[in-house]
Legacy VTK file of the C-alpha trace (Angstrom):
# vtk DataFile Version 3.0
C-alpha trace
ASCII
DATASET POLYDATA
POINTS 323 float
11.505 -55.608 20.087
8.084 -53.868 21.176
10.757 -50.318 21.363
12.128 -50.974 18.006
8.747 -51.547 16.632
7.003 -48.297 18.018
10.458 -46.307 17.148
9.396 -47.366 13.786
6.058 -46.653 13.738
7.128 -43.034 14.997
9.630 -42.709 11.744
6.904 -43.742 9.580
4.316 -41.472 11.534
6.817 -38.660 11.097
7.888 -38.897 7.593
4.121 -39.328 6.381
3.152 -35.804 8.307
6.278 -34.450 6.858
4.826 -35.124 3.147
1.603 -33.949 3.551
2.599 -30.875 4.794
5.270 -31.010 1.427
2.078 -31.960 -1.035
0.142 -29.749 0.926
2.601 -26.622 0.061
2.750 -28.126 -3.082
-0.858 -27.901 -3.912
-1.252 -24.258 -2.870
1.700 -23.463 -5.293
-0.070 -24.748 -7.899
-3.017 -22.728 -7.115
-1.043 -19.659 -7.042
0.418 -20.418 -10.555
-3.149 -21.109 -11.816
-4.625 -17.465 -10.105
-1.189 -15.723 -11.110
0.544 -17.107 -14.005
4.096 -15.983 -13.029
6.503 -17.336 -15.979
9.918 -18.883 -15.299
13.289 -18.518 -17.368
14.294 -22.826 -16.384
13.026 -24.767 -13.896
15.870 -24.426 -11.507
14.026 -21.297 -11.169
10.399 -22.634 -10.369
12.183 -24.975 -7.981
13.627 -21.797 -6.310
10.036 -20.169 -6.401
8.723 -23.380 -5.076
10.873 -22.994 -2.217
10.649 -19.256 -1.308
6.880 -19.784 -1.305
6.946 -22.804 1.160
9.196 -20.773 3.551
6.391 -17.793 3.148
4.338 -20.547 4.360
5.973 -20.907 7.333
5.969 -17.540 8.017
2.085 -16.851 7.668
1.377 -19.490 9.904
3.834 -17.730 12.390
2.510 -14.495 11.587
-1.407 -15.659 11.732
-0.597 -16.957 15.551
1.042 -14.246 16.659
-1.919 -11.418 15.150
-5.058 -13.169 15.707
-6.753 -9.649 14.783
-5.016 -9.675 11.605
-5.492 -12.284 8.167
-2.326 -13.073 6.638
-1.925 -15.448 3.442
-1.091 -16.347 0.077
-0.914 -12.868 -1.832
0.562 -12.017 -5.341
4.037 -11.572 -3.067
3.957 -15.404 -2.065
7.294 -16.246 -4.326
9.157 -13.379 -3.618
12.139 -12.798 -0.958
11.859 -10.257 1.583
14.984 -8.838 -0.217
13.046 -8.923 -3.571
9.528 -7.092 -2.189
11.922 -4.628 -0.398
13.988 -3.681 -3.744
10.808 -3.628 -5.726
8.030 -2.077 -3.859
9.725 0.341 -1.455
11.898 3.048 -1.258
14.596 3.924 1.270
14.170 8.138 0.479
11.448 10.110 2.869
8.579 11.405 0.828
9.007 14.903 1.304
11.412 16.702 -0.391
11.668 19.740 2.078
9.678 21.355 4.692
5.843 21.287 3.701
3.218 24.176 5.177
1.401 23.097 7.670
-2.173 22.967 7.818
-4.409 25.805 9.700
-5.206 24.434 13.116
-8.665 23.388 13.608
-10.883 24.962 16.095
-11.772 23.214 19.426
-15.183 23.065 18.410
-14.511 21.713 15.032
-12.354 18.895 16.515
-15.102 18.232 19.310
-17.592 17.474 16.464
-15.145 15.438 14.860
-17.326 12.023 13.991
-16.284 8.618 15.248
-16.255 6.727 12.257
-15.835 8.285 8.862
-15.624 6.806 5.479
-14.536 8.813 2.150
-15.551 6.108 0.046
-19.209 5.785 1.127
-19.385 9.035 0.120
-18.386 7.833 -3.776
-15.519 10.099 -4.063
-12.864 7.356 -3.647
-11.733 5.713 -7.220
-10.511 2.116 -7.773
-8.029 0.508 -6.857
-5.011 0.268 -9.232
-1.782 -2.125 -9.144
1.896 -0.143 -9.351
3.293 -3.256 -10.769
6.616 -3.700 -10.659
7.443 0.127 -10.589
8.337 1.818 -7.009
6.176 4.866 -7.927
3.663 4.150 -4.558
4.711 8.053 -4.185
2.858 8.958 -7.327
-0.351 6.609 -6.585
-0.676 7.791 -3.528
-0.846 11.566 -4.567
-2.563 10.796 -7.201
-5.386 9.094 -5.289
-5.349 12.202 -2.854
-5.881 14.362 -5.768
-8.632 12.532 -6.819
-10.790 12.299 -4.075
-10.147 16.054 -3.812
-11.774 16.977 -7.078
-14.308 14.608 -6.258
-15.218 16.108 -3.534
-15.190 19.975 -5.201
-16.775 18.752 -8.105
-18.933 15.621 -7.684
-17.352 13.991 -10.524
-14.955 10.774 -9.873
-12.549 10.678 -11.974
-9.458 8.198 -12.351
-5.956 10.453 -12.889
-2.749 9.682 -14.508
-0.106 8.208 -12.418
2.156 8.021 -15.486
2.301 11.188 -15.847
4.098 12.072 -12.872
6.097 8.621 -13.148
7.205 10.741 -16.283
7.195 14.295 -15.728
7.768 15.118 -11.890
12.041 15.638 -12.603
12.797 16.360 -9.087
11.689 12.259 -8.336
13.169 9.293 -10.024
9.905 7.386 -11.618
9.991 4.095 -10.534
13.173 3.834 -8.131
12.062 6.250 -5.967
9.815 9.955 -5.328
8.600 12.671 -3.197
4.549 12.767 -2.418
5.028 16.527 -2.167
6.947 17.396 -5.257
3.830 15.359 -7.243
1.422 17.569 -5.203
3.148 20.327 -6.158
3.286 19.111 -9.907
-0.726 19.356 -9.677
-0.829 22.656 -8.425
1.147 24.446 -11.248
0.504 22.125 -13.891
-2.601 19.617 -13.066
-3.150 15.860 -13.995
-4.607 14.511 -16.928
-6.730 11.432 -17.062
-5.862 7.679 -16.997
-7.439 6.886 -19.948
-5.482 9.615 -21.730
-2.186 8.968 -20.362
-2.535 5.267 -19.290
0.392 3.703 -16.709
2.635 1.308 -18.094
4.936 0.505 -15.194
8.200 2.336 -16.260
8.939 5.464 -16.812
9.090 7.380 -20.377
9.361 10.375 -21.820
7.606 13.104 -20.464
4.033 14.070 -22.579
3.432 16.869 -21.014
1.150 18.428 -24.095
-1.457 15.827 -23.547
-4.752 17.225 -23.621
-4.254 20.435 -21.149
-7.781 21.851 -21.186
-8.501 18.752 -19.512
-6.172 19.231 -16.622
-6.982 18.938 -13.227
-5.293 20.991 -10.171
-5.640 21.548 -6.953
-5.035 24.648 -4.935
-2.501 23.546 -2.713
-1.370 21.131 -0.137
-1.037 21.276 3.848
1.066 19.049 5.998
-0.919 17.448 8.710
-0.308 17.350 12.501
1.285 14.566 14.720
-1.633 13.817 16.232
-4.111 10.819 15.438
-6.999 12.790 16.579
-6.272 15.615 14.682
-5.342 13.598 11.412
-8.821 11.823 11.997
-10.242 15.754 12.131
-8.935 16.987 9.001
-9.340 13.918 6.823
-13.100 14.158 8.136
-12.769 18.146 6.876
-11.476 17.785 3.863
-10.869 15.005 2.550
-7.956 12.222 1.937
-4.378 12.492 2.398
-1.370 10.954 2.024
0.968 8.911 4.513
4.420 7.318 4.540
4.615 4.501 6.664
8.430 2.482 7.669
6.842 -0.684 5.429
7.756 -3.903 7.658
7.988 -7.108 5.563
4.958 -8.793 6.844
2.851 -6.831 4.627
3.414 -8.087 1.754
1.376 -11.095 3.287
-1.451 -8.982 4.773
-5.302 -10.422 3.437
-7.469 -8.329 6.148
-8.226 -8.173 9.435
-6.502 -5.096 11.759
-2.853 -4.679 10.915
-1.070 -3.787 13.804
2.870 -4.057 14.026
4.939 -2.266 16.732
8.379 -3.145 15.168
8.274 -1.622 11.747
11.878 -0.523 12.133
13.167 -3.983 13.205
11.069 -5.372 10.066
12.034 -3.208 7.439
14.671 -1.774 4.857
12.115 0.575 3.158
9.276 2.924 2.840
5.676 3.078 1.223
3.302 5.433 0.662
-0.727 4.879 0.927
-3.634 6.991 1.338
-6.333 7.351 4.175
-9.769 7.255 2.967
-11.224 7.022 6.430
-11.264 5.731 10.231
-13.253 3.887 12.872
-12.045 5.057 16.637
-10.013 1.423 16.274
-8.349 1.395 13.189
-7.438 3.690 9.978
-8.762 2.777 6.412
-6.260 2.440 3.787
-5.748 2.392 0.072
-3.410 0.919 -1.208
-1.767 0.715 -5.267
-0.902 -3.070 -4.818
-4.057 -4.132 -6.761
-7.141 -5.367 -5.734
-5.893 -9.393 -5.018
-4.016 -7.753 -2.108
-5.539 -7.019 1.311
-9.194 -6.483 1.476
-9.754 -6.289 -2.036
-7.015 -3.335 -2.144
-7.998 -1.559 1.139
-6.285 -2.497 4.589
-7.378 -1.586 8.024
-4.032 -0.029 9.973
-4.490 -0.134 13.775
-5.312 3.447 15.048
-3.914 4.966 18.348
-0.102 3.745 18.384
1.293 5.681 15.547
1.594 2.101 13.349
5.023 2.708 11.284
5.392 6.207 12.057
2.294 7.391 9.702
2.071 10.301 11.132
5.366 11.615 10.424
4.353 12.228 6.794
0.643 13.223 5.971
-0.177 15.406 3.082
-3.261 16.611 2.463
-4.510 18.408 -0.640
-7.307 21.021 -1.429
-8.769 22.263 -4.068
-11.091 25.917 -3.048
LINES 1 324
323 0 1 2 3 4 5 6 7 8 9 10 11 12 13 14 15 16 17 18 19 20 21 22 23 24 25 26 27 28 29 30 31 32 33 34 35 36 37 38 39 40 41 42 43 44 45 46 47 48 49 50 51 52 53 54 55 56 57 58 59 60 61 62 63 64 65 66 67 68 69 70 71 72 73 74 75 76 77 78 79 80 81 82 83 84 85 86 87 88 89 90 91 92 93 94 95 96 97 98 99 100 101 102 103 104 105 106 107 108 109 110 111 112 113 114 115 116 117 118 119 120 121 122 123 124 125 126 127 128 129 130 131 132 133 134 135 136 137 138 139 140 141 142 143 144 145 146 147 148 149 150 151 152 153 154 155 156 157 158 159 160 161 162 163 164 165 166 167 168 169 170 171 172 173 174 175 176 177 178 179 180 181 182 183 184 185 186 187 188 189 190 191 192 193 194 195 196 197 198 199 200 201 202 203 204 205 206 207 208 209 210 211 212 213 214 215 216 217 218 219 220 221 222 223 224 225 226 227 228 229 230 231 232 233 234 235 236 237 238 239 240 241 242 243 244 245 246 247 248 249 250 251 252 253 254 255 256 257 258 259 260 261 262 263 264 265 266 267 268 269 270 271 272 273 274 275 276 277 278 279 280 281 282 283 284 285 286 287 288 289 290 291 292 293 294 295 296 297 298 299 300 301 302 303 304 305 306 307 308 309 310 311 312 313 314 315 316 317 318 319 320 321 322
């Protein structure tokens, strides 16, 4: 009897932990509906979204024990599939086109004096964050926040540039399925970007309006391709300014809140590819700015582990310049 009666006990135990943790999930879900107002077609579908989210649940935890340096949780991403962030936010096409010109090597001096910690944006030549939406043109944010930080730091003036208008009018990339960082470089050399406000994003692509307000163009001189090497990356960003990288985008960070991200399977975790910009570096980690909005990461900005060539970065940094 006494075995019967604590088997019981056990059952009950068990099934009472079992729906806390289900009203538990539940109550987060609702907060994400009240912070993000996603809509829903029938409610066979909210019961799906219900269900991918609790699953994402499972995974942060995971995730959270396994990276104590990093913060992962609820983000905008929190009902999607790993199939569905993949389709949507990356792209399975490199980011250059063809071969890019490398940039002049540094002198040993120059990379000696190199500082240890360097931040663009302290310097008020980084611009906002902004949110790609739904559209796969990461390619054209990141240029486009390359570019800016460029003319920022030529000119002094901070200025927020159109990703639109390459979404519409770089024809060598395909808008929001996929792009190259280089060809939308090389669309600001010969034919500059105009401002957001005057050619505002919209998250799909459109015809082309290329007339829009020319004399207010921006352009840069060119573009350099930057070496293998973290140290010399770190160098040049500190010279000049910004750049570009494409990173093998592993699933996982479409949960990232802050903290160091740090992943040394980005192949095993991922069917895609994203492009971000460095804004800056500590000797421990790389600062990054990202186009998924500012209720992603830390407040739009990540911190990439520095020193183990996190997701390949290195194989694709563009830098631009403006003399």
């Amino acid at each position: 009897m006494k075995v019967v009666v604590l088997f019981l006990a056990a059952v009950i135990a068990s099934t009472t932990a079992l729906s806390y943790v289900q009203d538990s999930d539940y109550a987060r879900f609702l907060e994400f509906e009240l912070q993000h107002k996603p809509t829903y077609k029938s409610e066979s579908e909210r019961a799906f979204r219900l269900q991918v989210f609790k699953d994402n649940l499972r995974e942060i935890e995971a995730l959270n024990l396994k990276y104590p340096e990093t913060e992962y949780g609820v983000t905008k991403f929190a009902t999607w599939t790993k199939e569905e962030f993949r389709s949507k936010m990356l792209q399975k096409k490199q980011f250059n086109s063809h071969s890019v010109k490398p940039a002049p090597e540094l002198s040993p001096e120059k990379l000696a004096a190199t500082p240890s910690d360097f931040d663009w944006r302290q310097k008020n030549v980084v611009t906002s964050i902004k949110d790609q939406g739904y559209c796969g043109a990461c390619w054209a944010f990141a240029a486009t926040a390359s570019i800016e930080s460029a003319h920022a730091i030529k000119t002094t003036q901070l200025l927020d540039l159109s990703e639109q208008e390459l979404v519409d009018c770089d024809w060598i990339s395909q808008g929001c399925n996929f792009g190259f960082v280089n060809t939308a470089l090389e669309y600001a050399v010969f034919d500059g970007l105009v401002p957001l406000q005057q050619y505002p994003f919209n998250d799909e692509k459109n015809a082309c309006l290329k007339n829009v307000s020319a004399a207010a163009r921006v352009k840069i001189t060119g573009y350099h391709k930057l070496p293998l090497s973290e140290d010399k990356i770190a160098a040049h960003v500190a010279e000049t300014g910004p750049a570009t990288i494409g990173i093998i985008c592993p699933d996982k960070l479409m949960h990232y809140k802050g903290g160091i991200f740090e992943d040394h399977e980005c192949i095993k975790g991922s069917e895609g590819l994203h492009a971000l910009t460095i804004v800056g570096y500590s000797p421990d980690y790389w600062i990054i700015k990202n186009s998924w909005g500012t209720d992603w990461g830390e407040k739009g900005f990540a911190r990439f582990k520095r020193g183990i060539d996190i997701c390949g970065m290195s194989l694709d940094v563009d830098q631009p310049y403006i003399d």
